[in-house]
Chimera marker file (.cmm) of the C-alpha trace (Angstrom):
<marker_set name="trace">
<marker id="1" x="-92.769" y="-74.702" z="64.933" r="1" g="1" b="0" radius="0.5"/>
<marker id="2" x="-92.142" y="-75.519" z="68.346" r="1" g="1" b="0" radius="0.5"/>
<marker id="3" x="-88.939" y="-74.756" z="69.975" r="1" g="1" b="0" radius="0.5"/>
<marker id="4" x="-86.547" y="-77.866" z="69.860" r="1" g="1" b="0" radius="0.5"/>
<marker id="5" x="-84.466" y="-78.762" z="73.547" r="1" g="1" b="0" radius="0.5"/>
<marker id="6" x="-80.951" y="-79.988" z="72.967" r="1" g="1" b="0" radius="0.5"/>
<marker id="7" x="-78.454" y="-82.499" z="74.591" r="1" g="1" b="0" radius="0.5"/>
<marker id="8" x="-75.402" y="-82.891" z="73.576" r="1" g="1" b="0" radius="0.5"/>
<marker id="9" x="-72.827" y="-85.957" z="74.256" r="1" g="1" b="0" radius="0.5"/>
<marker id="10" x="-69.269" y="-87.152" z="73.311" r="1" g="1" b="0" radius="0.5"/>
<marker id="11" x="-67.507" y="-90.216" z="74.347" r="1" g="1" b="0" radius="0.5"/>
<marker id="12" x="-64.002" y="-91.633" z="73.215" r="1" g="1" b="0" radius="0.5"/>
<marker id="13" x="-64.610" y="-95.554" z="72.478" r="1" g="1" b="0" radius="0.5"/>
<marker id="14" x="-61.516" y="-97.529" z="71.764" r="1" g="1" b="0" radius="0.5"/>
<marker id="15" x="-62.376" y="-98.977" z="68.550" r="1" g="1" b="0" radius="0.5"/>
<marker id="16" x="-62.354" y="-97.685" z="64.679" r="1" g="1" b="0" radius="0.5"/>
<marker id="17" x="-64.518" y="-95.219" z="63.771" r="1" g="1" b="0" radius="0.5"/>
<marker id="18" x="-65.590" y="-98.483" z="60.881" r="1" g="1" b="0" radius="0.5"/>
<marker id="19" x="-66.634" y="-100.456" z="64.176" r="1" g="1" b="0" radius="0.5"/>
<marker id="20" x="-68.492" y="-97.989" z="66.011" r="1" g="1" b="0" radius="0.5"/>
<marker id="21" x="-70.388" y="-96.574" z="62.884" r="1" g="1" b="0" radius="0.5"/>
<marker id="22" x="-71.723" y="-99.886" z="62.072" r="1" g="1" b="0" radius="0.5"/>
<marker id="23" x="-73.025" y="-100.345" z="65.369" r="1" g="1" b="0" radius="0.5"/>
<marker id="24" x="-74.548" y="-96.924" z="65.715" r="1" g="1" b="0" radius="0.5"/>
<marker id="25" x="-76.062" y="-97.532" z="62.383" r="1" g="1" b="0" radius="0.5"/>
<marker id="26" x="-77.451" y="-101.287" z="62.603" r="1" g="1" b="0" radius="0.5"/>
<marker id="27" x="-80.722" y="-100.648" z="64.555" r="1" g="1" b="0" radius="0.5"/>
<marker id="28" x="-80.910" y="-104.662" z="65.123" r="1" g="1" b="0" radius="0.5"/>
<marker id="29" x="-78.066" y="-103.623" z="67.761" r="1" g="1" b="0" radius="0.5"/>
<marker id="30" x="-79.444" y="-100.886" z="69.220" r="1" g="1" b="0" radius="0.5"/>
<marker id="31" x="-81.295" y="-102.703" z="72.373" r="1" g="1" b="0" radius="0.5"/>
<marker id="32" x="-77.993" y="-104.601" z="73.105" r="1" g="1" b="0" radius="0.5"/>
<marker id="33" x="-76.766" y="-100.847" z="74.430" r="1" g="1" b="0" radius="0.5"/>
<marker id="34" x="-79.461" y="-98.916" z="74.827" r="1" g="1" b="0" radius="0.5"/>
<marker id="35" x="-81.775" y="-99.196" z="78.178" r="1" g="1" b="0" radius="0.5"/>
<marker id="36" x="-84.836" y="-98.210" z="76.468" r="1" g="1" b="0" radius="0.5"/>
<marker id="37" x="-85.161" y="-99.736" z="73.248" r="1" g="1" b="0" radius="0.5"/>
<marker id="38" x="-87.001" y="-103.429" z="72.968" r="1" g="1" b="0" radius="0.5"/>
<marker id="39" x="-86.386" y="-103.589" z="69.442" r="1" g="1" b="0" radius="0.5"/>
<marker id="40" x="-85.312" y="-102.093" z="66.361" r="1" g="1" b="0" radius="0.5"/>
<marker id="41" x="-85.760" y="-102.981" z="62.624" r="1" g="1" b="0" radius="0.5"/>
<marker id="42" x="-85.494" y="-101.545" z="59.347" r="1" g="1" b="0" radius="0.5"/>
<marker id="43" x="-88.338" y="-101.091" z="57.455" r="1" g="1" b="0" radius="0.5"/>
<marker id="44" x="-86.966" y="-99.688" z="53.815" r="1" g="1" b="0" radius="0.5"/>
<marker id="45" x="-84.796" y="-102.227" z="51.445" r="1" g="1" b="0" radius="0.5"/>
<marker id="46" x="-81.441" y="-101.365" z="50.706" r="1" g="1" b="0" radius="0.5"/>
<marker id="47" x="-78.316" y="-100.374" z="52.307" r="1" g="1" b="0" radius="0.5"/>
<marker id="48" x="-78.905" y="-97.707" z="54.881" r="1" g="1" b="0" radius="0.5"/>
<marker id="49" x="-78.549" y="-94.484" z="53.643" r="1" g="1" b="0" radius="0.5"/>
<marker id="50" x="-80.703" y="-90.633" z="53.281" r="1" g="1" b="0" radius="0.5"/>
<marker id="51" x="-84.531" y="-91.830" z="53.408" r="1" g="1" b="0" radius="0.5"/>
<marker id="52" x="-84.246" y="-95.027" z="54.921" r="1" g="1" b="0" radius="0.5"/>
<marker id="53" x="-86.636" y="-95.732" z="57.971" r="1" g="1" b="0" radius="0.5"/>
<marker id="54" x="-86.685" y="-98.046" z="61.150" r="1" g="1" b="0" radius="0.5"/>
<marker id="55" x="-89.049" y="-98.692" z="63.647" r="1" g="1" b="0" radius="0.5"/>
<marker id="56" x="-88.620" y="-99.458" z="67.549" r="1" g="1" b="0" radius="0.5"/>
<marker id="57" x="-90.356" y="-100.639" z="70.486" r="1" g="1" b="0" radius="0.5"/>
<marker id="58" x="-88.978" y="-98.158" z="73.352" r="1" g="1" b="0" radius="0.5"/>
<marker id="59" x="-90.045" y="-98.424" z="77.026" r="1" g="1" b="0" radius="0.5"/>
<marker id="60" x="-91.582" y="-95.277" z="77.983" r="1" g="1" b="0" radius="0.5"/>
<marker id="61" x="-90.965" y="-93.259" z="81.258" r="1" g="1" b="0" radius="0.5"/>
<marker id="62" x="-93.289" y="-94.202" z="83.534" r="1" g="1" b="0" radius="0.5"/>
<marker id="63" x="-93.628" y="-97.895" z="82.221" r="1" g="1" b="0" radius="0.5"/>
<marker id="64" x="-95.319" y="-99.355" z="79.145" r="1" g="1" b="0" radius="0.5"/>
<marker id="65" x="-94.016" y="-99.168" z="75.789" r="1" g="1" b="0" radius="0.5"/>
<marker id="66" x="-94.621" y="-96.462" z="72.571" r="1" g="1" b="0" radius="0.5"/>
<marker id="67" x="-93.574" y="-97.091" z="68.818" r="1" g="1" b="0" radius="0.5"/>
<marker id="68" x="-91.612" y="-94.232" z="66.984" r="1" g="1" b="0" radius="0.5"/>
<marker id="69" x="-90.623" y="-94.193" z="63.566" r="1" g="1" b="0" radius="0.5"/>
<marker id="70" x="-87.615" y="-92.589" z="62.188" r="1" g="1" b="0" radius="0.5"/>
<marker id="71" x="-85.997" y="-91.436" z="58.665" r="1" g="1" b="0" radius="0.5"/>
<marker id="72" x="-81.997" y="-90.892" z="57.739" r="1" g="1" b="0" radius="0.5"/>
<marker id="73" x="-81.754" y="-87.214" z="56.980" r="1" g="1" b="0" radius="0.5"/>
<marker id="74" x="-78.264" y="-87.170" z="56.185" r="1" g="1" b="0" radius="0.5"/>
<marker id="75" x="-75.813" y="-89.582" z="56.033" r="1" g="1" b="0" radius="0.5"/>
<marker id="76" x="-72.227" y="-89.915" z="55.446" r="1" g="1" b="0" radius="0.5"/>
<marker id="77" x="-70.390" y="-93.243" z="56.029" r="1" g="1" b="0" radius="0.5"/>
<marker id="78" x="-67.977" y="-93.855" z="58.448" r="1" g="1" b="0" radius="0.5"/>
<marker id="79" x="-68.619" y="-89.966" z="59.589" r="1" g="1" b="0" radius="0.5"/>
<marker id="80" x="-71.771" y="-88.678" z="60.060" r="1" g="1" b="0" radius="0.5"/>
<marker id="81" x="-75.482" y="-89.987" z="60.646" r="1" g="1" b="0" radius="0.5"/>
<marker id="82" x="-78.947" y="-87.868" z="61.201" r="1" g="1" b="0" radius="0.5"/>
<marker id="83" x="-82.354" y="-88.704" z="61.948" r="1" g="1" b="0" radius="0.5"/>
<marker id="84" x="-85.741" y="-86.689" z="62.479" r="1" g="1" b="0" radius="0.5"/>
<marker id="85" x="-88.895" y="-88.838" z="63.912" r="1" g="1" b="0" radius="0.5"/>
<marker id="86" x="-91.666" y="-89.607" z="61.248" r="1" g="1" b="0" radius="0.5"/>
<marker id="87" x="-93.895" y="-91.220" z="64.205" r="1" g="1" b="0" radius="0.5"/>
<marker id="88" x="-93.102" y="-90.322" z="67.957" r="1" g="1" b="0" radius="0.5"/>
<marker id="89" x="-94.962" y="-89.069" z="71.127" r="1" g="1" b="0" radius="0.5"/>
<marker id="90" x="-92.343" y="-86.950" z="71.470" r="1" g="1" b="0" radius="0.5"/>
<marker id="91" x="-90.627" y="-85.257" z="68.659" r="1" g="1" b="0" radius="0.5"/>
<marker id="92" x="-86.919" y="-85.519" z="67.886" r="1" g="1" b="0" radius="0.5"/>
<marker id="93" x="-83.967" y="-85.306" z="65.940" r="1" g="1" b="0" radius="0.5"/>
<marker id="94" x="-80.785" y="-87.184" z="66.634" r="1" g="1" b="0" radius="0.5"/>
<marker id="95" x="-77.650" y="-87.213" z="65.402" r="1" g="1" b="0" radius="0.5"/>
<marker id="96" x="-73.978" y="-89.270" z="65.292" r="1" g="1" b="0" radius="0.5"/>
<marker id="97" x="-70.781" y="-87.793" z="64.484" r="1" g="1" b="0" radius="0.5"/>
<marker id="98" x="-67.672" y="-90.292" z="64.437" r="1" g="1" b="0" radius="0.5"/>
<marker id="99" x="-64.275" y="-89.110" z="63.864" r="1" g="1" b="0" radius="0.5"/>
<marker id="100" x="-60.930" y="-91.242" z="64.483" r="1" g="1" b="0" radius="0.5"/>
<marker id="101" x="-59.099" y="-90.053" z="67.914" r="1" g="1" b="0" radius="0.5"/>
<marker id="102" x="-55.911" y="-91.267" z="69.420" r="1" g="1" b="0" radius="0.5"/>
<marker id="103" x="-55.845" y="-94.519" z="68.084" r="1" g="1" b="0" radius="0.5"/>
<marker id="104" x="-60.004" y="-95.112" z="68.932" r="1" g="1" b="0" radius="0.5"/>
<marker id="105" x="-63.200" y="-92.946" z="67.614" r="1" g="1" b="0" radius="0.5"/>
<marker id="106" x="-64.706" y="-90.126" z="69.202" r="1" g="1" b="0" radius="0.5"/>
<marker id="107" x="-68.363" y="-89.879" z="68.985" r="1" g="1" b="0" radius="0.5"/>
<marker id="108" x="-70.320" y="-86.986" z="69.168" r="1" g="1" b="0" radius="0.5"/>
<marker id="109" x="-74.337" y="-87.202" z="69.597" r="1" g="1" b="0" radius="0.5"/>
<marker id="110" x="-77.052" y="-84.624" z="69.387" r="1" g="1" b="0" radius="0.5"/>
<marker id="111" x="-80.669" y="-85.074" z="70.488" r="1" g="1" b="0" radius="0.5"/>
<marker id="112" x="-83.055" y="-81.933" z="69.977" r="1" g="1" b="0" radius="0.5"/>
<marker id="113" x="-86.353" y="-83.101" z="71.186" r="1" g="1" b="0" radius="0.5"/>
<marker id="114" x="-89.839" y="-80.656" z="70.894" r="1" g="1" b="0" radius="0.5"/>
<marker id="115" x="-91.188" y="-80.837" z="73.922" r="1" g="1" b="0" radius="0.5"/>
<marker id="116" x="-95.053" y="-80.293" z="74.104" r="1" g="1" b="0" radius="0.5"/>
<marker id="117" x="-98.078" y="-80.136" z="75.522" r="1" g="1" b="0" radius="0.5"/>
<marker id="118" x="-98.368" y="-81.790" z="79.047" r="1" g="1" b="0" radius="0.5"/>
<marker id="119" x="-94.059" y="-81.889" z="79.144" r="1" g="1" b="0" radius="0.5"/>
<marker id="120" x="-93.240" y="-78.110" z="78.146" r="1" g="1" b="0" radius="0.5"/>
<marker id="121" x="-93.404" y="-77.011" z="82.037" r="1" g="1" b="0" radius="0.5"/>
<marker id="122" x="-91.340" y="-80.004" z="83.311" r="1" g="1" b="0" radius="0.5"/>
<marker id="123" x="-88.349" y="-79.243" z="80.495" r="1" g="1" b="0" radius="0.5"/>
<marker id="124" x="-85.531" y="-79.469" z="82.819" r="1" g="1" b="0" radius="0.5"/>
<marker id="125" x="-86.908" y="-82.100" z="84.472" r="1" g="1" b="0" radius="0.5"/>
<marker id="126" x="-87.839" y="-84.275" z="81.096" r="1" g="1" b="0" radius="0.5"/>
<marker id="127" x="-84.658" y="-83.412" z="79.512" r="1" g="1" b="0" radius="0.5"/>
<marker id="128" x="-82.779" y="-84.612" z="82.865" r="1" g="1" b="0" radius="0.5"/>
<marker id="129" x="-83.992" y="-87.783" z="82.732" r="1" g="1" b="0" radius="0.5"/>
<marker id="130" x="-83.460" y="-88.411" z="78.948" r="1" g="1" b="0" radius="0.5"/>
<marker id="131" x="-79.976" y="-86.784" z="79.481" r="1" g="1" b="0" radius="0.5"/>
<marker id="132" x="-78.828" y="-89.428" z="82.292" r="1" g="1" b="0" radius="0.5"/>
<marker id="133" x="-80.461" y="-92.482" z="80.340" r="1" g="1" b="0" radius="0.5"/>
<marker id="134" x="-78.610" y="-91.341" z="77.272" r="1" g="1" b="0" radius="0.5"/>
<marker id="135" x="-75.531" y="-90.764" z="78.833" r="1" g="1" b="0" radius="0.5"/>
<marker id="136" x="-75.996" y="-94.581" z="80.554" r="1" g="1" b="0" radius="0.5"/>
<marker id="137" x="-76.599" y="-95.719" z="76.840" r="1" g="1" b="0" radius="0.5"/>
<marker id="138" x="-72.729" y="-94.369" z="75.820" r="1" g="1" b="0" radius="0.5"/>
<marker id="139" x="-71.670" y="-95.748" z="78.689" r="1" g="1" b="0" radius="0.5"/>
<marker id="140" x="-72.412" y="-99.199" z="77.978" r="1" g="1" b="0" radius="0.5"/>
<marker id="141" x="-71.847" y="-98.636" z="74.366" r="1" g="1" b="0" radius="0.5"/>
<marker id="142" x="-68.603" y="-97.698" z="75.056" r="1" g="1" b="0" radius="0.5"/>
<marker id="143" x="-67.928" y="-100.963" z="77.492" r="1" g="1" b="0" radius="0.5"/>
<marker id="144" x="-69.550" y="-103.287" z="75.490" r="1" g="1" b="0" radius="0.5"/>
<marker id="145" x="-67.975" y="-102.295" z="72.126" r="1" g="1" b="0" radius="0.5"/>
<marker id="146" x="-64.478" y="-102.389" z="74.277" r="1" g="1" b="0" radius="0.5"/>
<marker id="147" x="-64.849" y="-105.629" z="75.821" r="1" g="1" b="0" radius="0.5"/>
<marker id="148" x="-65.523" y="-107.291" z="72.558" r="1" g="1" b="0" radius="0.5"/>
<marker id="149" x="-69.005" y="-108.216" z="72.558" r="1" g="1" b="0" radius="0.5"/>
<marker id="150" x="-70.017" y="-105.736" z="70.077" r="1" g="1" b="0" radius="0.5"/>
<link id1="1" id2="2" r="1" g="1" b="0" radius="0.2"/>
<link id1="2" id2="3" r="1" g="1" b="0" radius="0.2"/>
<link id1="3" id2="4" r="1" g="1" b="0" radius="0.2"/>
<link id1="4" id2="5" r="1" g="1" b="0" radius="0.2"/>
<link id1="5" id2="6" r="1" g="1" b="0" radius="0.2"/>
<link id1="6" id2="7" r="1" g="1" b="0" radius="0.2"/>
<link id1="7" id2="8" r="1" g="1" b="0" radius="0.2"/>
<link id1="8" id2="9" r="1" g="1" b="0" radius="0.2"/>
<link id1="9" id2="10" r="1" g="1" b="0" radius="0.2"/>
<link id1="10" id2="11" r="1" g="1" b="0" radius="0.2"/>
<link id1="11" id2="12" r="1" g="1" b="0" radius="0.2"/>
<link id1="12" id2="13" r="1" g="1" b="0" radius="0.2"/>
<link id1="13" id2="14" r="1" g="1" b="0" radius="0.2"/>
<link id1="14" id2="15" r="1" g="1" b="0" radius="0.2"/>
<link id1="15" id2="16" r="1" g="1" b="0" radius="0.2"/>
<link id1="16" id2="17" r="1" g="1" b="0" radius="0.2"/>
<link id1="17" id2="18" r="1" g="1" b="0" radius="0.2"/>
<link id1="18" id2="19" r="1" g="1" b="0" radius="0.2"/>
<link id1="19" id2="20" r="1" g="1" b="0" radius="0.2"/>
<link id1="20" id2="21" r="1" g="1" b="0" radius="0.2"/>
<link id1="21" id2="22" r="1" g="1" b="0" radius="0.2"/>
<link id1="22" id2="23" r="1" g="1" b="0" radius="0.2"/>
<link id1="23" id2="24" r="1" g="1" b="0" radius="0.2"/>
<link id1="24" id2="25" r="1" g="1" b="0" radius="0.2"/>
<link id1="25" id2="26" r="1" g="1" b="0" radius="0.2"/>
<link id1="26" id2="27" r="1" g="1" b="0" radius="0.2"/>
<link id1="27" id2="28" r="1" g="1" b="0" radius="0.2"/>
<link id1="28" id2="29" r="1" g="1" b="0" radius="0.2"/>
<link id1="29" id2="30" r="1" g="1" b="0" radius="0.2"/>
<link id1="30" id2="31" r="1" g="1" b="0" radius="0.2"/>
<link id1="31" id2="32" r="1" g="1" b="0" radius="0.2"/>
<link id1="32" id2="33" r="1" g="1" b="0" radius="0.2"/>
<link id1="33" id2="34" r="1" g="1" b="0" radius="0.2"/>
<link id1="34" id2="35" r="1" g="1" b="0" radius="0.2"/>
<link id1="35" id2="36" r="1" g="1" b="0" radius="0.2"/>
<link id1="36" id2="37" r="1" g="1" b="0" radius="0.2"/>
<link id1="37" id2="38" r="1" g="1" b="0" radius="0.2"/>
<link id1="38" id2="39" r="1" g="1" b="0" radius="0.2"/>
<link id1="39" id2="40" r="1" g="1" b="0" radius="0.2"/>
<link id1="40" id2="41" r="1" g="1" b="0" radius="0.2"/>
<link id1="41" id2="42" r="1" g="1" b="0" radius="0.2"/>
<link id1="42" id2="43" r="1" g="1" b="0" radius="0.2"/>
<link id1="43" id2="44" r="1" g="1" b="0" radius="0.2"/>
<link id1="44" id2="45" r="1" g="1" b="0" radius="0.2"/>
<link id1="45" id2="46" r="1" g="1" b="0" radius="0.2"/>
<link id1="46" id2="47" r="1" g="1" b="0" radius="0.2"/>
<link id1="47" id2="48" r="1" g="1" b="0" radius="0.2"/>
<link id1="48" id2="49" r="1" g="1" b="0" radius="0.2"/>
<link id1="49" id2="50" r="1" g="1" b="0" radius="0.2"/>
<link id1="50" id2="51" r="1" g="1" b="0" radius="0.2"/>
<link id1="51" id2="52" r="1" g="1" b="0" radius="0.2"/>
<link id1="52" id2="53" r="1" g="1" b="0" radius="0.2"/>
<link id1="53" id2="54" r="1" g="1" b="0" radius="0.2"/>
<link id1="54" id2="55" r="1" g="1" b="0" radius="0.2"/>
<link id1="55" id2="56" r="1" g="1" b="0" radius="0.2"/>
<link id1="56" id2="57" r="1" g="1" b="0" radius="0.2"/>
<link id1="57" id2="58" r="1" g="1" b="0" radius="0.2"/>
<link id1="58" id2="59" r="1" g="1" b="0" radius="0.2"/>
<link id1="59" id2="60" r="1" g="1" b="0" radius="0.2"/>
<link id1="60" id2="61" r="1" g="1" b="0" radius="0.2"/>
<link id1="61" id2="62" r="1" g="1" b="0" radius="0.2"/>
<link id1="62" id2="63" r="1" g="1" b="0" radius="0.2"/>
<link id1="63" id2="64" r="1" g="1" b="0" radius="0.2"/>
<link id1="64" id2="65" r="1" g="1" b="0" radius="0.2"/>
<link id1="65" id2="66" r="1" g="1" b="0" radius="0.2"/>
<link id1="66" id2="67" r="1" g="1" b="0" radius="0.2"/>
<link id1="67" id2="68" r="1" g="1" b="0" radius="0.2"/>
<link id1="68" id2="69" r="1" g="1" b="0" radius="0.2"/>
<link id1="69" id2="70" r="1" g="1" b="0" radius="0.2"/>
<link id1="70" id2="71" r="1" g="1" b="0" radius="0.2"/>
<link id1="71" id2="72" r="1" g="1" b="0" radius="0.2"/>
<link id1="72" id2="73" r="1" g="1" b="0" radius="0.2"/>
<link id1="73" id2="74" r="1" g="1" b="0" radius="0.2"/>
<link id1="74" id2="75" r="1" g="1" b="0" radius="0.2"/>
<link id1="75" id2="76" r="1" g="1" b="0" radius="0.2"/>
<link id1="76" id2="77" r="1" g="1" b="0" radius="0.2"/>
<link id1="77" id2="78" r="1" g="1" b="0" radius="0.2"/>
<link id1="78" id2="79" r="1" g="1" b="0" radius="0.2"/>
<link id1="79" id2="80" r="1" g="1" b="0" radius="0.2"/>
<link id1="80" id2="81" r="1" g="1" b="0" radius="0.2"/>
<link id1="81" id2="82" r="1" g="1" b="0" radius="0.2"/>
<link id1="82" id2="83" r="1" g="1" b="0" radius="0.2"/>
<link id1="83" id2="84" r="1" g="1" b="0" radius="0.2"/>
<link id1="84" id2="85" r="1" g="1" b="0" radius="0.2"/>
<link id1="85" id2="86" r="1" g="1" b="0" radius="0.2"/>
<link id1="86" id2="87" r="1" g="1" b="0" radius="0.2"/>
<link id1="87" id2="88" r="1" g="1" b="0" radius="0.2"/>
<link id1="88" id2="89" r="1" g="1" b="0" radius="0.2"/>
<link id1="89" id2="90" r="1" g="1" b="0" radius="0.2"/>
<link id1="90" id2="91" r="1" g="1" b="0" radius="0.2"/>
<link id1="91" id2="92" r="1" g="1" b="0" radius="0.2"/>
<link id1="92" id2="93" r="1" g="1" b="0" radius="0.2"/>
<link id1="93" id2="94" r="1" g="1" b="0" radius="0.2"/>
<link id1="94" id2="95" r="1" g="1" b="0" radius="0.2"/>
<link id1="95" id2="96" r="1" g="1" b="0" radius="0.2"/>
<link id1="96" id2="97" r="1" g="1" b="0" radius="0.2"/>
<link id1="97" id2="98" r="1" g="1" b="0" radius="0.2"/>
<link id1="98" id2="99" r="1" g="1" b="0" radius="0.2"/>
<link id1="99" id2="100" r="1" g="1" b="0" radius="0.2"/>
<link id1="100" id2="101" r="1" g="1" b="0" radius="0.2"/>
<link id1="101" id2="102" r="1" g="1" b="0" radius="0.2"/>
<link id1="102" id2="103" r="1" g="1" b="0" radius="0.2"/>
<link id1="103" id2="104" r="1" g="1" b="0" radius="0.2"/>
<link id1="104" id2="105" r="1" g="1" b="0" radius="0.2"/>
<link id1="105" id2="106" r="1" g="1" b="0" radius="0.2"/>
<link id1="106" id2="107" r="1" g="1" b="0" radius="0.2"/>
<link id1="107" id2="108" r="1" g="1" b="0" radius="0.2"/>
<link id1="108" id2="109" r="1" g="1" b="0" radius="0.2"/>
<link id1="109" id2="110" r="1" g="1" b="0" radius="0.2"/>
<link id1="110" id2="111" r="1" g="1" b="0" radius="0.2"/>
<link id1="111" id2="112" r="1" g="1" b="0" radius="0.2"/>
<link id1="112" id2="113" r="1" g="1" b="0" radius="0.2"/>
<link id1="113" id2="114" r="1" g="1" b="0" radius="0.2"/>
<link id1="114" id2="115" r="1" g="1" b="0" radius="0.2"/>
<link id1="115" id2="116" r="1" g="1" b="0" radius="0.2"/>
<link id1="116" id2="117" r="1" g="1" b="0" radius="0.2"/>
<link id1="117" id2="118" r="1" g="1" b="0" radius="0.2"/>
<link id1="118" id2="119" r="1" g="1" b="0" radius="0.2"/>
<link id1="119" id2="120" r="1" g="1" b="0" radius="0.2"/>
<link id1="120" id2="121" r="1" g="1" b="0" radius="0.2"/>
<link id1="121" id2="122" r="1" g="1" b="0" radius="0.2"/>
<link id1="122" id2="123" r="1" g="1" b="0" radius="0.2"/>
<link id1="123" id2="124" r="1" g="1" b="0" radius="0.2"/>
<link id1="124" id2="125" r="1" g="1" b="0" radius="0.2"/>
<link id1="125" id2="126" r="1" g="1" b="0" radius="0.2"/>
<link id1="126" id2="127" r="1" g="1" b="0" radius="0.2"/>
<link id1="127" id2="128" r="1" g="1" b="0" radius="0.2"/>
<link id1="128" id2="129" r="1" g="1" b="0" radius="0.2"/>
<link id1="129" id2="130" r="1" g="1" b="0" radius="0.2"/>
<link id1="130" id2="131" r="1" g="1" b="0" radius="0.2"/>
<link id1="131" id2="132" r="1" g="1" b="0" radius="0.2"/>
<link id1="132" id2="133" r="1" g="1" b="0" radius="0.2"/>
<link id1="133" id2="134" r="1" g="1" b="0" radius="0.2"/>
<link id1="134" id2="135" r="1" g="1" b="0" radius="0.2"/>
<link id1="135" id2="136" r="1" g="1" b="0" radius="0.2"/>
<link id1="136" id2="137" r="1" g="1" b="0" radius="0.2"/>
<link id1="137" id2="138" r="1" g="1" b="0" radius="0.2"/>
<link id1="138" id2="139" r="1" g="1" b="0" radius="0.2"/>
<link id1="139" id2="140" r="1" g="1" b="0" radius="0.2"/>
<link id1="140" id2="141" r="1" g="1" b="0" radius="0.2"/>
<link id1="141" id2="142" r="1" g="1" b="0" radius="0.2"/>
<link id1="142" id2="143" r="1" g="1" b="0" radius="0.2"/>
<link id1="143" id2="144" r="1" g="1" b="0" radius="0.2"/>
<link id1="144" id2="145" r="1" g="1" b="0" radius="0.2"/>
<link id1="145" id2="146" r="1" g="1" b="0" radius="0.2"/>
<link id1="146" id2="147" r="1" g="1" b="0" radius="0.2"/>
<link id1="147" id2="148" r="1" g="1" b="0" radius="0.2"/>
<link id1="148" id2="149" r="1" g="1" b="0" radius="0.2"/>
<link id1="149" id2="150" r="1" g="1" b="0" radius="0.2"/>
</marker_set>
């Protein structure tokens, strides 16, 4: 097994850890906030839960577009929510962890990505720019879910 890279986030968003689950949780909603992803759909019936899978569309670095495929690994609701990739270019696990925090929700969020072939040597720099472009993604999480239209 490859060794996995890590980035680790938090934000404070000023809604209820009910809100901002079902958000982070509803891939439908996912390219509202998120730069990269085109779309987003699950593709297992029933509520979400461990097992179930979605696919996206994501824009790739460089330009053009790859499909991934992901699975819920563990899944608690209202606190916690992981994810490993079934189908990806690049490898990853992600996960969210909410938790209620002076009157809003504090949310926690862990990529680990295997970087191989062609990217091991340029680590730092792939994990830099995945790092700023997730860190934009909280950010406008975080001001659309405030503002309302989330």
């Amino acid at each position: 097994m490859l060794r996995m890279a890590t980035i680790d986030f938090t934000i404070r968003i000023e809604r209820s850890v009910e809100d901002v689950f079902r958000v982070l949780t509803t891939p439908e909603l996912t390219p509202l906030w998120s730069e990269s992803a085109i779309e987003e759909h699950v593709t297992t019936p029933g509520p979400v839960g461990i097992g179930s899978r979605r696919r996206a569309t994501v824009r790739r670095l460089g330009g053009g577009t790859w499909e991934n495929e992901i699975e819920v690994t563990d899944f608690e609701p209202n606190r916690r929510i992981a994810v490993r990739s079934v189908e990806s270019i690049v490898p990853f696990a992600s996960a969210w962890t909410t938790a209620a925090a002076d009157g809003g929700t504090r949310v926690d969020w862990r990529w680990e990505m295997q970087l191989r072939g062609w990217m091991r040597p340029f680590g730092p720099f792939v994990l830099g720019v995945f790092g700023r472009s997730f860190d934009r993604d909280l950010r406008r999480l975080k001001a659309i879910m405030e503002s309302g239209d989330l």
